[in-house]
TORPA-4810 file (N, C-alpha, C, O; in nm, 3 decimals):
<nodes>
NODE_1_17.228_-10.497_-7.879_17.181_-10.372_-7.838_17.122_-10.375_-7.698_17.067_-10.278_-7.647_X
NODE_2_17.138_-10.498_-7.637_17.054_-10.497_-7.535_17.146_-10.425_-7.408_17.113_-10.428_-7.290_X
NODE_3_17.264_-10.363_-7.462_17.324_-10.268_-7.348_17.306_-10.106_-7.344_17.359_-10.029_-7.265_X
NODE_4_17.190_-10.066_-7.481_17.108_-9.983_-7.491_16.981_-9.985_-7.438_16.927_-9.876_-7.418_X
NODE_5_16.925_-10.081_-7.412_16.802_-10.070_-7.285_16.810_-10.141_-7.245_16.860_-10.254_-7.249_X
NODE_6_16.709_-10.024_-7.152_16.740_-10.048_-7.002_16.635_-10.144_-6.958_16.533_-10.158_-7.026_X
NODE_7_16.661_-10.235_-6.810_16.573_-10.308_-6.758_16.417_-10.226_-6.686_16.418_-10.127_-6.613_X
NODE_8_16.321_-10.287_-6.723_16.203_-10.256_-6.643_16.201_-10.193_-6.501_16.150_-10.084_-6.476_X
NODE_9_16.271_-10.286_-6.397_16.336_-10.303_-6.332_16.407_-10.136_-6.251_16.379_-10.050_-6.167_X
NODE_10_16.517_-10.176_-6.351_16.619_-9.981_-6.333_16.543_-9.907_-6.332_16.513_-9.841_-6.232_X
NODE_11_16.466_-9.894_-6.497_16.361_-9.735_-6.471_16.297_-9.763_-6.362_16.314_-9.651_-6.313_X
NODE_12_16.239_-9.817_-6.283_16.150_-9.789_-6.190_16.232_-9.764_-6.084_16.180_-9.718_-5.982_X
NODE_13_16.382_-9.789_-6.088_16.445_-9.785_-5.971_16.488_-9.587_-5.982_16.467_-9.496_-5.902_X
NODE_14_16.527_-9.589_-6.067_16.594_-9.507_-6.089_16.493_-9.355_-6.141_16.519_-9.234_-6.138_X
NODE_15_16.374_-9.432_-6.185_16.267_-9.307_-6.172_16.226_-9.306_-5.975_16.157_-9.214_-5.932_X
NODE_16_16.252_-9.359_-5.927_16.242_-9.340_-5.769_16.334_-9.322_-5.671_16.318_-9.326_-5.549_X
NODE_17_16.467_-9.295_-5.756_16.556_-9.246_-5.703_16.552_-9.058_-5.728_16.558_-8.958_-5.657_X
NODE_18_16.536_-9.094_-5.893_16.548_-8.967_-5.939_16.424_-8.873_-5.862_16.445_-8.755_-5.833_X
NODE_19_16.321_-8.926_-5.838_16.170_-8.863_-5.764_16.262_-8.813_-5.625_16.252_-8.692_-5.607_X
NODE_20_16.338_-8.877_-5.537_16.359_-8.851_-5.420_16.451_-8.764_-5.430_16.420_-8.669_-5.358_X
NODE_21_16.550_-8.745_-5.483_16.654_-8.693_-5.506_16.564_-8.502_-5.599_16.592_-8.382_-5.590_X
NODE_22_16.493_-8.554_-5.647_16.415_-8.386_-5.677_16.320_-8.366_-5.564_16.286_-8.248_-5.570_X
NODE_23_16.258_-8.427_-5.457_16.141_-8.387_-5.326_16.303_-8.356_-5.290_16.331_-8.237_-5.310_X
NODE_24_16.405_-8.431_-5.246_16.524_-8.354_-5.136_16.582_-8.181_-5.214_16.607_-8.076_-5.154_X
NODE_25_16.584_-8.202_-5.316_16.624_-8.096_-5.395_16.521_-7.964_-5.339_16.539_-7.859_-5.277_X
NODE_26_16.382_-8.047_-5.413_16.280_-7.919_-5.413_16.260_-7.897_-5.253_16.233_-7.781_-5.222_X
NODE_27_16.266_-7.955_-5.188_16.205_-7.942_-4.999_16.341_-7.905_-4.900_16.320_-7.871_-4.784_X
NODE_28_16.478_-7.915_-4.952_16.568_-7.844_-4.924_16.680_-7.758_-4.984_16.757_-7.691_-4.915_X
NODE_29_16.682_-7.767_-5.110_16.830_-7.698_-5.150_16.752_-7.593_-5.211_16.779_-7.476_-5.182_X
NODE_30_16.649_-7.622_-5.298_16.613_-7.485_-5.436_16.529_-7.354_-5.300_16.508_-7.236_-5.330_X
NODE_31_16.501_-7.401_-5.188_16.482_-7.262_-5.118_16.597_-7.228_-5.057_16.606_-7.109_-5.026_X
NODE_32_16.690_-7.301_-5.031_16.798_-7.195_-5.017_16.886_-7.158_-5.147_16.982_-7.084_-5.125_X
NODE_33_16.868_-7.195_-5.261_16.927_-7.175_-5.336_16.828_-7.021_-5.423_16.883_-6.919_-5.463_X
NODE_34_16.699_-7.047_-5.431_16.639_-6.956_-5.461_16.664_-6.809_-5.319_16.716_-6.701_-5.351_X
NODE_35_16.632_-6.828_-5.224_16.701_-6.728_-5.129_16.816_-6.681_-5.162_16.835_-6.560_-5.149_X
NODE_36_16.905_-6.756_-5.208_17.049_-6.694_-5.236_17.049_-6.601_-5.381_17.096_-6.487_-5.390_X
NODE_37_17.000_-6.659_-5.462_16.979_-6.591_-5.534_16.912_-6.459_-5.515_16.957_-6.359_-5.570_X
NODE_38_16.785_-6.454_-5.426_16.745_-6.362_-5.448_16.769_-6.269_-5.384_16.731_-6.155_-5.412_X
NODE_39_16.858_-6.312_-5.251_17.001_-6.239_-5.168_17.073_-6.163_-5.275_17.087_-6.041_-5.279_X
NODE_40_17.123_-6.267_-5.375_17.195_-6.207_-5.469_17.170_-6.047_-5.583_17.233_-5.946_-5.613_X
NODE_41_17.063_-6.099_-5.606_16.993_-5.969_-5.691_16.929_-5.835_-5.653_16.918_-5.729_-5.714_X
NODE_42_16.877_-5.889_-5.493_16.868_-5.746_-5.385_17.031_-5.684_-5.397_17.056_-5.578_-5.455_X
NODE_43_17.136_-5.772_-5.330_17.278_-5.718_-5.345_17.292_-5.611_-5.453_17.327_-5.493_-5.447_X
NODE_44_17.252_-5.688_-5.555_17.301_-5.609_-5.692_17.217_-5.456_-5.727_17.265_-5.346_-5.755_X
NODE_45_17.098_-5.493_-5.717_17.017_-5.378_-5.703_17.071_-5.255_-5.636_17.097_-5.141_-5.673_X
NODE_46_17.079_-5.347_-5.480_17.102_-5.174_-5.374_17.277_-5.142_-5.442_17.320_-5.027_-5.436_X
NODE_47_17.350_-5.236_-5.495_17.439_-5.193_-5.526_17.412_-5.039_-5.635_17.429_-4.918_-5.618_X
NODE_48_17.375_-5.107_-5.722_17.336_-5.019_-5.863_17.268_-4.897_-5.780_17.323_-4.788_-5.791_X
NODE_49_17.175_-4.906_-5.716_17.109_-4.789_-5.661_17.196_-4.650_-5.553_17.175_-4.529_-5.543_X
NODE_50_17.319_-4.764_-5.475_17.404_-4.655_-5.419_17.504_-4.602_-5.501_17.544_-4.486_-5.492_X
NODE_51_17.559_-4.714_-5.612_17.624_-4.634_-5.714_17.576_-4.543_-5.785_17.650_-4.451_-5.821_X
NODE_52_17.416_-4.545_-5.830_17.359_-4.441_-5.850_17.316_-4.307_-5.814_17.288_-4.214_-5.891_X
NODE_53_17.313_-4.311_-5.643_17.295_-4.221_-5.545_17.450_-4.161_-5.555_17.456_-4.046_-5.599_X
NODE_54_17.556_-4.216_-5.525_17.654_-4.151_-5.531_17.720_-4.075_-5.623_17.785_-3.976_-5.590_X
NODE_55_17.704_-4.125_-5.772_17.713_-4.057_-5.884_17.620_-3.936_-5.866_17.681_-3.830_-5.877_X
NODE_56_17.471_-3.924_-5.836_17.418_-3.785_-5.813_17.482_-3.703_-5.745_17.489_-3.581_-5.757_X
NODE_57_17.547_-3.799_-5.641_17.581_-3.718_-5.517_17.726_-3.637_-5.617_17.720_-3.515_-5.626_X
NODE_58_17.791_-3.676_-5.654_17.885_-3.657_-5.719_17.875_-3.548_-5.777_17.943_-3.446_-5.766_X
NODE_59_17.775_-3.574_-5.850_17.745_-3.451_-5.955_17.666_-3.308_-5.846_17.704_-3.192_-5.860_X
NODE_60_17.597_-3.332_-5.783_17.607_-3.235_-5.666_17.715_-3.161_-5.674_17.750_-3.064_-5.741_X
NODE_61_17.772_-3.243_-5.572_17.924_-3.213_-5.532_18.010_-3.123_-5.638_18.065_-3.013_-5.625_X
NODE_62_18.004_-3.191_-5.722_18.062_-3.132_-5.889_18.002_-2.985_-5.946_18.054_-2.907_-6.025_X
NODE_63_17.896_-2.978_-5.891_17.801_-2.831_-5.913_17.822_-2.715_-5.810_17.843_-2.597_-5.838_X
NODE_64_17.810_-2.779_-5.667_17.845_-2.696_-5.535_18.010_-2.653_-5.574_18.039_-2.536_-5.551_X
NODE_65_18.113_-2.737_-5.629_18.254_-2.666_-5.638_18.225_-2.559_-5.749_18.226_-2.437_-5.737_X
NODE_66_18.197_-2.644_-5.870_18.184_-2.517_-5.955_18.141_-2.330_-5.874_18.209_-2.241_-5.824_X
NODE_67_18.007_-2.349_-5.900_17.963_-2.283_-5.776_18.028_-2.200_-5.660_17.992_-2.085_-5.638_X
NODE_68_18.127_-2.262_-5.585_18.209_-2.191_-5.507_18.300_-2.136_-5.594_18.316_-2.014_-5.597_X
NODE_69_18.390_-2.240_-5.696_18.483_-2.150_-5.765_18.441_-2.005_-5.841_18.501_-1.901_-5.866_X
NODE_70_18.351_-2.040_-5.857_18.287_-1.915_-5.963_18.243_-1.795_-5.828_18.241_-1.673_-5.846_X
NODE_71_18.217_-1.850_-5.725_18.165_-1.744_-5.614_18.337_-1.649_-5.559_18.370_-1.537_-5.522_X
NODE_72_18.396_-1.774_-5.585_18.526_-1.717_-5.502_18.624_-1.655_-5.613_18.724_-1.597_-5.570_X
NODE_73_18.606_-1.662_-5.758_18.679_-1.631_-5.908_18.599_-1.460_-5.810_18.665_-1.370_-5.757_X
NODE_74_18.464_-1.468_-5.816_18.369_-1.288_-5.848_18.429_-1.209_-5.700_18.435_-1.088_-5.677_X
NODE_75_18.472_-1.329_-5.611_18.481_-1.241_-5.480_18.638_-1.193_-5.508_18.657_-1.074_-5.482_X
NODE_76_18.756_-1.269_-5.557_18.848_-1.249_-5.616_18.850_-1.123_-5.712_18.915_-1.021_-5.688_X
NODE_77_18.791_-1.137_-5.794_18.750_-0.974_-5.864_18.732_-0.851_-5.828_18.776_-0.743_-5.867_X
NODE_78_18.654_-0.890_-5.740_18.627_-0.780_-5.630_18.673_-0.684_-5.551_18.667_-0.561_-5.543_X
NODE_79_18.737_-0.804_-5.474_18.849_-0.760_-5.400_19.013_-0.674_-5.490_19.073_-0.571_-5.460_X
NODE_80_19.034_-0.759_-5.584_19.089_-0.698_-5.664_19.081_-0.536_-5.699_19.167_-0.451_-5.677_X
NODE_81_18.957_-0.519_-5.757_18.887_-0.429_-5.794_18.894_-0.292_-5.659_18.923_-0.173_-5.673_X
NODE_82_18.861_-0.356_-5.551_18.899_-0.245_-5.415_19.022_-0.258_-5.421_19.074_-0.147_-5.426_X
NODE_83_19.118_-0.366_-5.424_19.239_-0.290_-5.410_19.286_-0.209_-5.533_19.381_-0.142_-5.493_X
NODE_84_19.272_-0.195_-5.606_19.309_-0.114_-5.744_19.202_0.035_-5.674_19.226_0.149_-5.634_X
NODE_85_19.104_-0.036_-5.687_19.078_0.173_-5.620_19.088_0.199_-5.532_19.043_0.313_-5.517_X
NODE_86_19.160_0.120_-5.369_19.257_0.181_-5.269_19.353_0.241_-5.338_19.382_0.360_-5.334_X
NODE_87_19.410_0.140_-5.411_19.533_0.193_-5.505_19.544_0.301_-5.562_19.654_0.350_-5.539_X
NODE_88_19.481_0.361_-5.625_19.468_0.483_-5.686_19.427_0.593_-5.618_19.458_0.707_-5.653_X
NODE_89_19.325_0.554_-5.473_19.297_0.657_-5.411_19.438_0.693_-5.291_19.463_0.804_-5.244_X
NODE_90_19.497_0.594_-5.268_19.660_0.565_-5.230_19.751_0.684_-5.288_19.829_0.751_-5.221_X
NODE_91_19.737_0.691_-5.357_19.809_0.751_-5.515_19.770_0.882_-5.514_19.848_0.977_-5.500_X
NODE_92_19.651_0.890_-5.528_19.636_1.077_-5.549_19.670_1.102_-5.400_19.769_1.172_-5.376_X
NODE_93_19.603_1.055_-5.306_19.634_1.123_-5.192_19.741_1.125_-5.133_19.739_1.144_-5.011_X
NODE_94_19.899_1.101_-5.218_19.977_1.094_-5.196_20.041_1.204_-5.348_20.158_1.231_-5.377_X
NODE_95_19.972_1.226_-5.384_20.003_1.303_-5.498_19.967_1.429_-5.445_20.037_1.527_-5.468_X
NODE_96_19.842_1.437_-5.361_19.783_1.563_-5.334_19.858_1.577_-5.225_19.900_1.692_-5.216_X
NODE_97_19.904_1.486_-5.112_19.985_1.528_-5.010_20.150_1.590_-5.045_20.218_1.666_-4.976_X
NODE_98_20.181_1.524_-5.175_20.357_1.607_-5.237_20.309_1.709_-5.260_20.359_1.794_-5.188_X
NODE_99_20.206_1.763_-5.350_20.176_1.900_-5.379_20.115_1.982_-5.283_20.126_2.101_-5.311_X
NODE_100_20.055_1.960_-5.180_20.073_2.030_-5.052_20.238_2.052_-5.022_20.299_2.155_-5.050_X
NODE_101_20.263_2.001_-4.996_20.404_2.034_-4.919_20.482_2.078_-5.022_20.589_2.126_-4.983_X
NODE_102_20.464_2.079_-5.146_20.582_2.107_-5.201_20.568_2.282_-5.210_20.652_2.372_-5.214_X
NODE_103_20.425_2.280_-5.212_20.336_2.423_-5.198_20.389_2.514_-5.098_20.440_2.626_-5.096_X
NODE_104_20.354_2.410_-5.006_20.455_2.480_-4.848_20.566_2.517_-4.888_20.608_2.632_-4.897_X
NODE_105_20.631_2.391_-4.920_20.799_2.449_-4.896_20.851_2.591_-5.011_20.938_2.679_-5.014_X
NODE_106_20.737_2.543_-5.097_20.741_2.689_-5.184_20.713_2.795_-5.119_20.812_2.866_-5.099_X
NODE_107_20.602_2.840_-5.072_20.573_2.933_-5.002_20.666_2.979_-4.850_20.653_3.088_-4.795_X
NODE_108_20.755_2.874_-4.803_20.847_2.921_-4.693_20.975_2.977_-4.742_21.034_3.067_-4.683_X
NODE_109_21.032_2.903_-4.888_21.141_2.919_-4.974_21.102_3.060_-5.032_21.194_3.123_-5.082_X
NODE_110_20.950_3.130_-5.031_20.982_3.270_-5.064_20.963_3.346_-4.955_21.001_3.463_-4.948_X
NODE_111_20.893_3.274_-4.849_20.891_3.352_-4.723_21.060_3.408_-4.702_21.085_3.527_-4.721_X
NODE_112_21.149_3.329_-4.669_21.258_3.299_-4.645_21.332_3.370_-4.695_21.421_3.412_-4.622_X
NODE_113_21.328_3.425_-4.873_21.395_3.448_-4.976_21.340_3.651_-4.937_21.429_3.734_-4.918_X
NODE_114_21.224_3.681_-4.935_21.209_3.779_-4.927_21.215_3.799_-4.795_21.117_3.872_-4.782_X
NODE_115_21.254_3.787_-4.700_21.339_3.812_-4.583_21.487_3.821_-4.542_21.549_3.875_-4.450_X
NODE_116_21.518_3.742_-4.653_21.697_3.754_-4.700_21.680_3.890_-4.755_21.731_3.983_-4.694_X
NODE_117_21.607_3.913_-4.873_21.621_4.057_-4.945_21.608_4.154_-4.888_21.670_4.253_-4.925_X
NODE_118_21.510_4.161_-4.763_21.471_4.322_-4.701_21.604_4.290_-4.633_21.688_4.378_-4.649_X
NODE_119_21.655_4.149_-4.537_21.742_4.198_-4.441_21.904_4.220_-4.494_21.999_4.231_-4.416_X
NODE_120_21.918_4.225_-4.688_22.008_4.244_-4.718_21.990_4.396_-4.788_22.085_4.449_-4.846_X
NODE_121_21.886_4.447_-4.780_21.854_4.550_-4.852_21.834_4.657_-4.730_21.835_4.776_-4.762_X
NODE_122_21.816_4.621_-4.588_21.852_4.688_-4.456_21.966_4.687_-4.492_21.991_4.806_-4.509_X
NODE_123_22.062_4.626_-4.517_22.241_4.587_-4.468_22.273_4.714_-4.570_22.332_4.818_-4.539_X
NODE_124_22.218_4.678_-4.703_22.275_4.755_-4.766_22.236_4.960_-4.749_22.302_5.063_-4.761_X
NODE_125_22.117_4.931_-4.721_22.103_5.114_-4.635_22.188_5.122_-4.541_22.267_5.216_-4.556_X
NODE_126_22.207_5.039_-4.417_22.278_5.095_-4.360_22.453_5.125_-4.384_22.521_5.208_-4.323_X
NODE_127_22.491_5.045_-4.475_22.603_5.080_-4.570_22.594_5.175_-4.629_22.677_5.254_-4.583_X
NODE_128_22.538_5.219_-4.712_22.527_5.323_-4.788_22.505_5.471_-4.711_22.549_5.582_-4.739_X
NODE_129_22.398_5.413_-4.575_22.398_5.504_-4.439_22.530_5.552_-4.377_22.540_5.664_-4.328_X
NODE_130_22.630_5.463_-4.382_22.781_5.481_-4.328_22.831_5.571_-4.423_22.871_5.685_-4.403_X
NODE_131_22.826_5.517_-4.513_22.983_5.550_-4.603_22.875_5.741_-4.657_22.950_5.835_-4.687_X
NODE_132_22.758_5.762_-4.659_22.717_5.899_-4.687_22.765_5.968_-4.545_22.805_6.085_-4.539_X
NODE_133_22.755_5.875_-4.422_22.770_5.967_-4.310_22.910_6.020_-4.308_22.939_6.135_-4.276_X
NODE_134_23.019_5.902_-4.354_23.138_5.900_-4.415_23.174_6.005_-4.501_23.254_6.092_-4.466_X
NODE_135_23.125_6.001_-4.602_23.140_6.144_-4.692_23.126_6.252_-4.632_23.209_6.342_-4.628_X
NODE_136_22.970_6.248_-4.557_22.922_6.443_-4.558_23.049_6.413_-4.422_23.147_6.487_-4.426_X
NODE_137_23.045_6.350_-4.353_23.159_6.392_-4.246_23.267_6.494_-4.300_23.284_6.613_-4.274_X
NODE_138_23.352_6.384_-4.408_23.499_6.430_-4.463_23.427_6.586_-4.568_23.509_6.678_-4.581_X
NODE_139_23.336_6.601_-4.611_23.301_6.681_-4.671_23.239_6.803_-4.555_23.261_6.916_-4.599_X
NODE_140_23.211_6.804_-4.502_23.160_6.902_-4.393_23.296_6.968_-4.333_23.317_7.088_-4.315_X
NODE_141_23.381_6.863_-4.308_23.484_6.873_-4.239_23.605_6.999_-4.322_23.657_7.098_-4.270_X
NODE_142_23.616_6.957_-4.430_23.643_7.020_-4.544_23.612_7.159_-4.587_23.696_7.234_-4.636_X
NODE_143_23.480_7.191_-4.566_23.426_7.269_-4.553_23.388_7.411_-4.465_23.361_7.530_-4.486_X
NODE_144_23.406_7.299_-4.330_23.377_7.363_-4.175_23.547_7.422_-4.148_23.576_7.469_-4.038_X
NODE_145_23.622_7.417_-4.229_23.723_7.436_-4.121_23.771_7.568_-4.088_23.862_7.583_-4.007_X
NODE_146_23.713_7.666_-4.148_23.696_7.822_-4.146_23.598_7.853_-4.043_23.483_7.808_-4.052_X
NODE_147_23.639_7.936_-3.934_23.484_7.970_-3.879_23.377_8.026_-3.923_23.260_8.004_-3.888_X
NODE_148_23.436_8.131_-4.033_23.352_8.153_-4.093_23.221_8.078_-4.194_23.106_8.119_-4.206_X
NODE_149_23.270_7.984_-4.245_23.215_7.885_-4.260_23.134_7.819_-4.237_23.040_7.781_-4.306_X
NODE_150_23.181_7.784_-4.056_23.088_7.714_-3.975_22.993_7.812_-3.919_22.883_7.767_-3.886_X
NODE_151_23.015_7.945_-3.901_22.883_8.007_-3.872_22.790_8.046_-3.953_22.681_8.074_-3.903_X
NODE_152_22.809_8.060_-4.105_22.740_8.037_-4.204_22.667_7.907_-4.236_22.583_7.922_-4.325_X
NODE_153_22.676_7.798_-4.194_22.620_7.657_-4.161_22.514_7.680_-4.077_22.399_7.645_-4.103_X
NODE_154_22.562_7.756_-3.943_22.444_7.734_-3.812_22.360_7.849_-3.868_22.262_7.853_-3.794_X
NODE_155_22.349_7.927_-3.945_22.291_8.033_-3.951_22.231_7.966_-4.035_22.115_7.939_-4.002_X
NODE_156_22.265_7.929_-4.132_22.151_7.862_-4.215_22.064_7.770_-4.212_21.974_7.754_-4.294_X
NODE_157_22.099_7.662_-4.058_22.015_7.554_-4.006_21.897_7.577_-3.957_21.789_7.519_-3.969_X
NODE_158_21.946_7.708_-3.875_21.848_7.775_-3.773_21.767_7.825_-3.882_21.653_7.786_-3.860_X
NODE_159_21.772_7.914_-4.023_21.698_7.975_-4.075_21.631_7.857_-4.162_21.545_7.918_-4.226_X
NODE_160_21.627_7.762_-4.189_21.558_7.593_-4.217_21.484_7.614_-4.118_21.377_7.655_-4.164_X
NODE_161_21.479_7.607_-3.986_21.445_7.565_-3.856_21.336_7.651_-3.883_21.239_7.601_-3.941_X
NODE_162_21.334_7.741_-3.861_21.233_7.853_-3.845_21.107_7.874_-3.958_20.999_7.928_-3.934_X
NODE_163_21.144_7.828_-4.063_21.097_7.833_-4.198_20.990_7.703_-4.172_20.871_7.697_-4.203_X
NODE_164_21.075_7.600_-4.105_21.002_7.436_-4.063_20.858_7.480_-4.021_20.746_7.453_-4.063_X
NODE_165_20.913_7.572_-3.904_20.769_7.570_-3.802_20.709_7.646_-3.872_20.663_7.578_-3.963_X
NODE_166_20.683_7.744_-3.884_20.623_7.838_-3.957_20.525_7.771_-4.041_20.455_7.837_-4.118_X
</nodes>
């Protein structure tokens, strides 16, 4: 068993190796190793903290769209809403402008119509003006052709005449 312990000797060597080897450790590596680390865990922190900031930010962001959509859905409505009552005011006043004019053209279509009638209802007096002047002509004529006749005519015009003034 004596290759299970160790010499007097070793441990002392090797507890004074091991001593130097922890002063080099502790007096140079564990402060930069503790620095790194604690490099490391600041890292992680501000990490977590901007991922955290940005997720707010996010959700911001996520609230401001809503927000606009819903501002720009009501302004959308809106606008809608005026054009539907341009629309309609479009509409009558285009309804009220056919019934004006159609008013007009009514009112010129009888202007028009009762101006055809007097100037066919002139046409027809003076027709009826002819063809009587026509008659009493051939009938006078008919009549007149005796002198006697015809001085019985003037005698009786003149005695109208006189009767007139009187």
């Amino acid at each position: 068993m004596e290759l299970f312990t160790p010499e007097s000797g070793l441990i002392f060597w090797m507890l004074i190796v091991f001593l130097t080897v922890l002063f080099v450790l502790w007096k140079f590596a564990w402060p930069s190793i503790t620095k790194a680390i604690a490099n490391r865990e600041k890292y992680i922190n501000d990490s977590v903290k901007a991922a955290d900031e940005a997720f707010s930010k996010l959700e911001t962001i996520k609230e401001e769209r809503n927000a606009i959509l819903t501002k720009a859905r009501e302004e959308q409505n809106a606008q809608f809403k005026e054009v539907q009552v341009l629309k309609e005011k479009l509409i009558e006043d285009a309804k009220n402008e056919a019934r004006a004019e159609a008013d007009k053209l009514i009112a010129d279509a009888r202007k028009s119509i009762l101006a055809e009638k007097e100037q066919a209802l002139k046409e027809v007096r003076n027709q009826v003006a002819l063809l009587s002047i026509g008659i009493a002509g051939r009938v006078l004529r008919k009549n007149l052709e005796s002198d006697k006749s015809q001085m019985e005519l003037v005698d009786q015009i003149l005695d109208e005449m006189d009767t007139q003034k009187n």
